[in-house]
C-alpha positions, 0 to 999 in steps of 0.5 A: 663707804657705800653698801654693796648693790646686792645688799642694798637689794637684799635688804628691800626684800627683807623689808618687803617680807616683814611688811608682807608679813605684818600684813598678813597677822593683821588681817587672818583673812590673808593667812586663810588665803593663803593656806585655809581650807576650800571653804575658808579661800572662797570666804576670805576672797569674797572678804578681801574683794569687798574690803579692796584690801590689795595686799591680797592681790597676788594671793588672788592672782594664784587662785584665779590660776587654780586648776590644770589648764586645757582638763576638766576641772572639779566644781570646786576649782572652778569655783575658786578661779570664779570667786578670785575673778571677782575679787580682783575686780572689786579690787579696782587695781588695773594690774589684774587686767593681763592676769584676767585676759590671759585665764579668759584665753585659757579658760574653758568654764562659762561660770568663770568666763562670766565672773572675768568679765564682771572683774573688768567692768571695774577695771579700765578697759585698755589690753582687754577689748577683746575679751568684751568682743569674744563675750559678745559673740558668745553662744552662751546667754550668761556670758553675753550678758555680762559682756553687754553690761561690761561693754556698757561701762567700758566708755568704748563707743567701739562697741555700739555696732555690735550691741545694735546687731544683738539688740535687732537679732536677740529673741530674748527681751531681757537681752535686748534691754540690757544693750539698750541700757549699754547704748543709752552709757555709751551715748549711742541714740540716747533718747531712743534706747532710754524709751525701749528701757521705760516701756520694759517696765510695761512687759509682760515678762517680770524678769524683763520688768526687773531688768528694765529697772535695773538699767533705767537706774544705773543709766541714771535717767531721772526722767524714768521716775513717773513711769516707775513709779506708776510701773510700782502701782500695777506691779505684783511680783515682790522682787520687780518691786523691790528693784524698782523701789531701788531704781526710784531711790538711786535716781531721787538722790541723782535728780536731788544732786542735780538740782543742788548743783544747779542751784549752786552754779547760780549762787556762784554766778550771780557771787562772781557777777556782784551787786549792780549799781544803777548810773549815778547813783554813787559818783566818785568823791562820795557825794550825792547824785543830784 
């Protein structure tokens, strides 16, 4: 006799709680999330974003919703919306592309505005195009920054009108450099942009040196390398150092793997073409050409 469909259900959701449980004792971290302090949420959020651990996906969703709609929130709530914004991004997990557009829709703090468009450059881009648009009409210079960067890793050529527009009216040099770094991944006048990126490194403006490393590295433009490294020679902040030295690392392996991978489609090349015999020189029957 076959089991009732209510007690076949009934059963899955059992299964489903014990093993949402066993989870939890598991990982301690999870129970912190779900019941832990102020500073013990905020610790095991950043843990379990960086670990990718999505059994804390709903846990996370209901802390990016911490905190009364349309009222002025505490520090502490907003923190807490910002840090679970982050988290579900490093989750790579494309359910939480609703659950961020809908808090971006209702959220009234900068800090957490700034925090969902970091969560969505990690995420694929469908259902959330508007959110990167509003970010890039915003006033306030920490959220268009985040969207430039996010536009840049959307792969949404879409986007290139309105970056152009930034970078032409923008005063901020960092702000102009950071759309010609999202230009330059959205294929938009390349070599043009790669060269506004390079001559960041000659700024008078560190902040702007820094930011010019940065993009050159994460654009992977291994032709960046020469001018990095004499950008090195002359520079004398510590910090723009250490990010060019980050830049010249990231792109040395890059051009090392190109190079490795050239040279293997010409292995594999000249293996798929074989040994070439000159005419005549082993005829059929194994005789000798004469």
């Amino acid at each position: 006799m076959k089991a009732p469909v209510f007690v076949l259900c009934a059963v899955s959701f059992t299964m489903m709680f014990v093993a949402a449980a066993v989870s939890a004792a598991e990982n301690p971290y999870i129970e912190l999330l779900r019941s832990g302090s102020y500073e013990q949420r905020i610790d095991a959020m950043l843990r379990l974003g960086f670990a990718g651990n999505r059994v804390a996906f709903f846990y996370l969703v209901e802390n990016l919703d911490s905190g009364r709609d349309g009222e002025a929130s505490p520090v502490r709530r907003i923190r807490i919306r910002s840090v679970a914004a982050e988290a579900l991004g490093r989750l790579r997990d494309d359910r939480a592309v609703p659950h961020l557009v809908a808090r971006y829709g209702r959220e009234q703090s900068p800090e957490v505005k700034r925090s969902i468009l970091f969560a969505l450059s990690f995420l694929k881009p469908a259902g959330a195009e508007g959110v990167v648009d509003d970010g890039l009409a915003s006033g306030d210079e920490g959220v268009l920054f985040e969207a430039i960067r996010t536009a840049a890793l959307s792969g949404d050529a879409a986007h290139a009108p309105r970056l152009r527009e930034i970078a032409a009216k923008s005063p901020l040099e960092r702000v102009r450099l950071s759309c010609a770094y999202a230009l330059v991944m959205l294929g938009d006048d390349v070599e043009k942009n790669s060269a506004y990126l390079a001559a960041g490194l000659g700024s008078r403006d560190p902040e702007s040196r820094f930011w010019a490393a940065v993009n050159l590295g994460e654009a992977g433009r291994t032709g960046s390398l020469g001018g990095l490294a004499r950008a090195r020679e002359i520079e004398n902040m510590e910090w723009v150092k250490r990010e060019i030295d980050i830049a010249a690392a990231r792109l040395a392996v890059m051009r090392a793997r190109q190079r490795e991978k050239e040279e293997d489609g010409r292995f594999d090349h000249l293996m798929a073409d074989g040994p070439k015999e000159e005419p005549g020189t082993n005829p059929p029957g194994g005789g000798e050409a004469k």
